[in-house]
C-alpha positions in Angstrom: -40.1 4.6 12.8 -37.3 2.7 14.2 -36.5 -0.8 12.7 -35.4 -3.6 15.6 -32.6 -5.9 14.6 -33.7 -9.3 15.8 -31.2 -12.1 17.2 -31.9 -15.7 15.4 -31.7 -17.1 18.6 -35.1 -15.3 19.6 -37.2 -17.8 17.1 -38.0 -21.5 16.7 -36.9 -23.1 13.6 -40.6 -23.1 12.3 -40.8 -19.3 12.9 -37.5 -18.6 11.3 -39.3 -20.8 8.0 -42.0 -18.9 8.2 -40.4 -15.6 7.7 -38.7 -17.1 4.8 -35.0 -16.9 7.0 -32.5 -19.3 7.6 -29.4 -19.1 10.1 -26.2 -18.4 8.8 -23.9 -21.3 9.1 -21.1 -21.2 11.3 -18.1 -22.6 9.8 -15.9 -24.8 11.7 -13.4 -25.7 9.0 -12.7 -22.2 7.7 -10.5 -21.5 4.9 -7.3 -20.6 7.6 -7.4 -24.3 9.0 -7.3 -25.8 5.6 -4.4 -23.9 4.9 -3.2 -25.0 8.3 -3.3 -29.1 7.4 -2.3 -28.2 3.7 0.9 -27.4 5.3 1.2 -30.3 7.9 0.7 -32.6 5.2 3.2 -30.8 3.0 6.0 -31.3 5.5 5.6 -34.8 6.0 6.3 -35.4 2.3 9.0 -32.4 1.7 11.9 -34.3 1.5 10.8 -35.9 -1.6 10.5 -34.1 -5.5 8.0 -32.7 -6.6 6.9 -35.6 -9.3 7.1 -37.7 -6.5 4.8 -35.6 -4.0 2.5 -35.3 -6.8 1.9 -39.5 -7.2 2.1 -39.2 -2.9 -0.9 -37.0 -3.2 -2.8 -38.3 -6.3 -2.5 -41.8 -4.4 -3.6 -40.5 -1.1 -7.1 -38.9 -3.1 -8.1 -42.0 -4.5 -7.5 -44.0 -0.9 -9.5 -41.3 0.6 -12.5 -41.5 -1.9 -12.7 -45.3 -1.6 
């Protein structure tokens, strides 16, 4: 007996619940582009020490959370 593999695009969203199977999620901010604006943000602030990039940073988290 030979087993089908079966493309999630074949089923409705209420079929794929059903079956008990959910579609992977497809990453658009992966790991690499975080890296990527780690780095752009890093070279902004280079010419300063590394105390002072720290406050920079520390500062810029608790803009971005309010």
């Amino acid at each position: 007996m030979e087993k089908k593999a079966f493309s999630f695009d074949e089923f409705d969203a209420g079929t794929l619940r059903k079956m008990g199977v959910t579609k992977p999620r497809t990453k658009t901010f992966t790991a690499e582009h975080e890296r990527q604006f780690a780095i752009k943000v890093l070279n902004v602030i280079c010419s300063l020490q590394k105390s002072e990039r720290s406050r920079v940073l520390r500062r810029a988290v608790t803009m971005n959370e309010t």
